[in-house]
Backbone bond lengths (Angstrom), bond angles and torsions (degrees), N, CA, C in turn:
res aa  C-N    CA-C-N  psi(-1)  N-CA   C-N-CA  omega(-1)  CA-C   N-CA-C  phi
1 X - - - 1.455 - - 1.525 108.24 -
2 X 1.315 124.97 138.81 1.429 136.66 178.46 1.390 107.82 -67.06
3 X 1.333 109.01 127.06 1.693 107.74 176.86 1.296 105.42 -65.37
4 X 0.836 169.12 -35.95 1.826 154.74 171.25 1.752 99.19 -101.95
5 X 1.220 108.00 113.93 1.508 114.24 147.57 1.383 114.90 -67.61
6 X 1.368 113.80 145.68 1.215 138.20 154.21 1.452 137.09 -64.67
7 X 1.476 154.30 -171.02 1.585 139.54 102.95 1.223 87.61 163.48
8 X 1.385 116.33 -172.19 1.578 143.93 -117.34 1.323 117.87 163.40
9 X 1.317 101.63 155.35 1.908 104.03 148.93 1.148 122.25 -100.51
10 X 1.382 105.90 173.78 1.474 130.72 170.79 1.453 108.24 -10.91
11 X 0.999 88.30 -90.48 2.080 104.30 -170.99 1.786 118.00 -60.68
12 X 1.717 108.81 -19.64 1.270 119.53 166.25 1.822 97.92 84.71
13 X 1.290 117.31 10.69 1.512 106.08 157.03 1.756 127.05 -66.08
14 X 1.828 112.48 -12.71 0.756 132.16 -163.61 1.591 109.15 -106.35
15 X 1.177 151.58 113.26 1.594 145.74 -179.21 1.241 94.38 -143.60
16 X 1.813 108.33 146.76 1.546 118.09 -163.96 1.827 86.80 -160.10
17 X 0.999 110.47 154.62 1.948 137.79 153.89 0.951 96.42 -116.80
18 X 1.607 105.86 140.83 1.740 125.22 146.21 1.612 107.44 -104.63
19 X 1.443 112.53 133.77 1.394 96.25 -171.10 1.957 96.84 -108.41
20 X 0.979 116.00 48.80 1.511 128.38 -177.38 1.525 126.49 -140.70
21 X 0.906 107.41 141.79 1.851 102.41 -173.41 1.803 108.74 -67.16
22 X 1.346 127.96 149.98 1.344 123.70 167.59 1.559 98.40 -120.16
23 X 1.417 117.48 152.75 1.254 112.48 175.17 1.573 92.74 -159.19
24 X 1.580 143.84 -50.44 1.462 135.01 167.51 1.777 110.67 -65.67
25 X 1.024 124.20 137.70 1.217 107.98 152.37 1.625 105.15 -135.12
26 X 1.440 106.00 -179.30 1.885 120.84 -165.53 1.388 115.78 -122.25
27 X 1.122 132.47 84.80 1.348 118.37 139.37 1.435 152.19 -32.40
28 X 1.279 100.66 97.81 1.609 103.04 -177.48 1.520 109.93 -114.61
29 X 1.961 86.30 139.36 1.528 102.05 -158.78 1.361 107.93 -103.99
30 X 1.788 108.48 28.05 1.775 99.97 -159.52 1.275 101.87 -88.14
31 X 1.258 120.98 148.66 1.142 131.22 -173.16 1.927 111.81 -57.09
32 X 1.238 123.57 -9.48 1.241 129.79 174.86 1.629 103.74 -76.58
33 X 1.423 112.79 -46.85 1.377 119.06 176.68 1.434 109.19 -65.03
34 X 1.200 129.25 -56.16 1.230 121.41 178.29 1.539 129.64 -47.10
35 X 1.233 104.19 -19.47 1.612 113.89 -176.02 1.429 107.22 -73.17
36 X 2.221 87.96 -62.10 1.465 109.33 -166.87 1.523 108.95 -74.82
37 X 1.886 136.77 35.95 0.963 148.66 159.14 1.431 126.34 -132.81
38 X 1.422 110.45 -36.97 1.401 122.93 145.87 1.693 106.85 102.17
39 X 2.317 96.26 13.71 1.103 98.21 -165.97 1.631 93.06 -112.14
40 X 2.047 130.23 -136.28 1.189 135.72 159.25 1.443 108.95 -71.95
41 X 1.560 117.05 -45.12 1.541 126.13 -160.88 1.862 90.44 -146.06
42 X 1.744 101.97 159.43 1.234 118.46 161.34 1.752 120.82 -89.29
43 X 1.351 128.54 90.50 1.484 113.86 -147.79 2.267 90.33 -85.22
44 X 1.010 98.36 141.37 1.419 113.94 -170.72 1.154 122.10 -122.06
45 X 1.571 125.74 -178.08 1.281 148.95 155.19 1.152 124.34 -134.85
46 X 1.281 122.28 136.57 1.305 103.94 -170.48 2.224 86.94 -116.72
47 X 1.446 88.84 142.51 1.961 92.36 178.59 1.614 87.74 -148.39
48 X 1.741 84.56 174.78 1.853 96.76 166.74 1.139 105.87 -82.02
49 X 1.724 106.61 145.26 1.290 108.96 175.13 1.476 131.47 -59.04
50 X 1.567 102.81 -15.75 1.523 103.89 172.32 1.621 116.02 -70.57
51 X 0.976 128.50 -10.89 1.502 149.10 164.78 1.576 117.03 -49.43
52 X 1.169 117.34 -26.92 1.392 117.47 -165.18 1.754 91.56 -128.92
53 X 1.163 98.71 142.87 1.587 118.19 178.12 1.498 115.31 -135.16
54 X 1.436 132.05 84.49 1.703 123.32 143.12 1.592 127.33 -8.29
55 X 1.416 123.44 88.16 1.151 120.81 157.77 1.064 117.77 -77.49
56 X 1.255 129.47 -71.40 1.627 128.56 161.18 1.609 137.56 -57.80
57 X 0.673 116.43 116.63 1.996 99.62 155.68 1.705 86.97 103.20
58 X 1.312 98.14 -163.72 1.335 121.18 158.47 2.048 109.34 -168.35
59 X 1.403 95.34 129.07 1.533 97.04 -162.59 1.594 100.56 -70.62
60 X 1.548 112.14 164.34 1.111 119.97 178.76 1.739 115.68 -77.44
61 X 1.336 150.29 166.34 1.175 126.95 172.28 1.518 110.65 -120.75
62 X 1.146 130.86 137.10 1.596 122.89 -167.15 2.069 78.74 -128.14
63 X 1.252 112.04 139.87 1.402 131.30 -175.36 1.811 94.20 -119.53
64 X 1.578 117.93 116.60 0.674 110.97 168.34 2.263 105.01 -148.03
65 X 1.476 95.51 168.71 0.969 120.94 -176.71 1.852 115.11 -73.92
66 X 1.616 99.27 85.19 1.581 85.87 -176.07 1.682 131.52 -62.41
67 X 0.862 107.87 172.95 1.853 100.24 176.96 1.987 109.42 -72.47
68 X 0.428 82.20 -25.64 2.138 99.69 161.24 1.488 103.28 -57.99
69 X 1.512 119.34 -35.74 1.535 128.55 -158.13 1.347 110.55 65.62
70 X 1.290 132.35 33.36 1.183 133.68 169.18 1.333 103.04 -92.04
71 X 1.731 120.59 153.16 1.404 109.50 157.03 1.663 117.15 -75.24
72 X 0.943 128.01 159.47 1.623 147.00 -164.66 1.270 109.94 -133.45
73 X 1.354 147.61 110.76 1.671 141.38 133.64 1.416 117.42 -58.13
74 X 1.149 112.20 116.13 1.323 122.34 173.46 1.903 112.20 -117.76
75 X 1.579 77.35 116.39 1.405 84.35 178.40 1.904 131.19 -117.00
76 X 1.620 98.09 146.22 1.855 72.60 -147.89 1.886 88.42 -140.37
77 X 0.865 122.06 -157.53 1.376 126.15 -165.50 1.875 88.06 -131.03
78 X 1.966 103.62 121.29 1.369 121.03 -157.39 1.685 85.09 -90.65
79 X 1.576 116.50 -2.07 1.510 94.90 -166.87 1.459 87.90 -104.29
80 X 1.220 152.45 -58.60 1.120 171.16 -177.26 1.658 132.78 -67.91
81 X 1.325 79.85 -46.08 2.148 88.16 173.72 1.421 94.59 97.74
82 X 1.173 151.93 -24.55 0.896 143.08 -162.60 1.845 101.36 -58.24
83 X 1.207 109.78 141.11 1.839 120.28 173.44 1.455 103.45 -89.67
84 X 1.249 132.45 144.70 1.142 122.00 -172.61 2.138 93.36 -129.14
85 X 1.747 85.56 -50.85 2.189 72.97 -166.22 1.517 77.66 -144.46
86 X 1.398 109.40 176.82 1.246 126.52 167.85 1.272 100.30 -158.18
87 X 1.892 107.07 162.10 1.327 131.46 -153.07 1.889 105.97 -131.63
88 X 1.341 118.30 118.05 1.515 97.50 156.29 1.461 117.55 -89.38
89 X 1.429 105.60 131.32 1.406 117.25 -164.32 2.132 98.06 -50.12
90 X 1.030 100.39 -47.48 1.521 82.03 -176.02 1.801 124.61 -93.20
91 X 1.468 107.94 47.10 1.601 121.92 -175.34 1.979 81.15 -167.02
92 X 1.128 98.37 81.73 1.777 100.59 173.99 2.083 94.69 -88.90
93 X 1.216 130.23 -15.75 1.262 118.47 -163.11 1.653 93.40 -99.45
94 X 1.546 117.33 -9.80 1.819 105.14 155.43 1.210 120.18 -78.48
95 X 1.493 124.64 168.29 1.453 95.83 146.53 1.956 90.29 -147.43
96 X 1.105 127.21 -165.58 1.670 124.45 -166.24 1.923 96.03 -143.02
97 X 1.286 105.04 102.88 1.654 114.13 -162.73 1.316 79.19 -91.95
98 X 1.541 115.07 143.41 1.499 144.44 -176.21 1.565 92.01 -94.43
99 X 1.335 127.21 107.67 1.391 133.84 -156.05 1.613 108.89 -95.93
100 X 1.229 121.63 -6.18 1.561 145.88 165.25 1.489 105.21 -64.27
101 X 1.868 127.72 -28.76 1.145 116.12 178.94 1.314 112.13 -133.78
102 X 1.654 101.60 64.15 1.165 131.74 161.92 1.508 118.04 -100.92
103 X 1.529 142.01 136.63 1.774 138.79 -157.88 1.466 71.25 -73.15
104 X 1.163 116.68 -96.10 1.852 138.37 -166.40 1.180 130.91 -70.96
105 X 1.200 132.18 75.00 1.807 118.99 -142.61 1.532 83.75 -103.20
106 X 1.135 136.97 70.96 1.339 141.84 156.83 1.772 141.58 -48.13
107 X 1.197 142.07 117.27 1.404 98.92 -176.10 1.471 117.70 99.86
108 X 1.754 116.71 -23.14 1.050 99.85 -165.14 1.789 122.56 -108.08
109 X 1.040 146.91 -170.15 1.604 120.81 179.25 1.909 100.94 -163.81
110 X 1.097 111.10 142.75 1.446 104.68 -175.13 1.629 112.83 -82.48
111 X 1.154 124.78 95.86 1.928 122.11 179.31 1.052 108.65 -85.56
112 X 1.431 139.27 -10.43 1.538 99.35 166.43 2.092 85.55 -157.31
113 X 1.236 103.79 178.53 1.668 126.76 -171.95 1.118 127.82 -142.80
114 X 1.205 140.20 118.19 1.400 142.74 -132.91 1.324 105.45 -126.95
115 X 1.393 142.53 150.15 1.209 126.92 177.00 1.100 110.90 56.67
116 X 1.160 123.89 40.34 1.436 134.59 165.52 1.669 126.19 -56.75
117 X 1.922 100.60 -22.52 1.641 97.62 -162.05 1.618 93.98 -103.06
118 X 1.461 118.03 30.16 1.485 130.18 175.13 1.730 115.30 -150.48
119 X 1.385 102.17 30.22 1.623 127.63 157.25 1.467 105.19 -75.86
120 X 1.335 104.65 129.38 1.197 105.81 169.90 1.641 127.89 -80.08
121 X 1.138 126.89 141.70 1.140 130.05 -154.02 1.683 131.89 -49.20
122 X 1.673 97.83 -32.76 1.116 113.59 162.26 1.802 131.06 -78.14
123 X 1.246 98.27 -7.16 1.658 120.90 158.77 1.666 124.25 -34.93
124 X 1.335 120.09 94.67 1.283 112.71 174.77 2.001 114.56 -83.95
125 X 1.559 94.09 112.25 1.581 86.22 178.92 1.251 111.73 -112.65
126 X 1.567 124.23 127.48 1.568 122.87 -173.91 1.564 111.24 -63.26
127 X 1.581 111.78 120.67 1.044 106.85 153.41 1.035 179.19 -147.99
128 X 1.862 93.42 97.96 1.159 137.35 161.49 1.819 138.46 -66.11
129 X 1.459 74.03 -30.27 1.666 111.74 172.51 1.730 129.04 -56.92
130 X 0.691 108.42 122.29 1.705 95.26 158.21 1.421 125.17 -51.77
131 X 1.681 124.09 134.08 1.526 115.24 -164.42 1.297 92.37 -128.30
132 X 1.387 126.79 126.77 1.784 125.13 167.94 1.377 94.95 -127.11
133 X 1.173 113.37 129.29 1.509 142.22 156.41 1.432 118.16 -34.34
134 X 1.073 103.99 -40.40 1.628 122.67 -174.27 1.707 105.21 -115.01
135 X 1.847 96.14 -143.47 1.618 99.16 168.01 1.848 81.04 -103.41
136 X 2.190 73.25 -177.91 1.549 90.35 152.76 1.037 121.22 -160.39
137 X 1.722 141.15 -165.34 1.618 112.83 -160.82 1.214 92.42 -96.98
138 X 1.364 137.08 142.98 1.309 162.93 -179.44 1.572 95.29 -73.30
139 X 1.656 99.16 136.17 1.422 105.31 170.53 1.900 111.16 -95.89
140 X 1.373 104.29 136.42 1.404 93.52 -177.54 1.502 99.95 -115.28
């Protein structure tokens, strides 16, 4: 795996480094993710926010109410739509990198899925995986 990841959005107004290795990532099946991705699940990473650096652009921020009832920053590309990371307002030193807008996502494998009992039906979840019904606390 390349010591600095790369990625972007869609339209490329958006450019970011991760300067950290990824190798678990999380599927979440909450119905907030599913909207705000437009897919079954949002497949992720979760890192410190000091990890990720904006070269380009600056993402738009949409503040919303997760199904957890937590507040959520969702941040996404205002030219494109593309989602890039999101923030829970009260853990600003995580953040949850949208792993779809990564150049090379190499290396990496989904271990566990969250919000599992709001997967949509046609949802294939490996399982091999870890499955939580709900969330759970993220290992950092």
């Amino acid at each position: 795996m390349p010591a600095q990841l790369t990625g972007g959005c869609l339209c490329g107004a958006i450019r970011y480094t991760v300067d950290q290795p990824i190798s678990e990532l999380r599927a979440c099946h909450c119905t907030h993710c599913q909207k705000a991705s437009g897919t079954g699940a949002s497949i992720n990473a979760m890192l410190p926010a000091s990890s990720l650096t904006i070269t380009k652009g600056k993402p738009k921020l949409y503040e919303d109410t997760a199904q957890s009832g937590r507040t959520l920053n969702r941040l996404f590309c205002a030219n494109c739509g593309s989602p890039i990371y999101s923030q829970r307002a009260n853990a600003p030193n995580l953040l949850v990198l949208k792993v779809g807008t990564l150049d090379n996502p190499v290396g990496m494998k989904i271990t566990a899925n969250i919000w599992t009992n709001s997967a949509r039906p046609w949802t294939y979840i490996d399982p091999a995986s870890d499955r939580h019904p709900e969330n759970f606390t993220p290992r950092t």
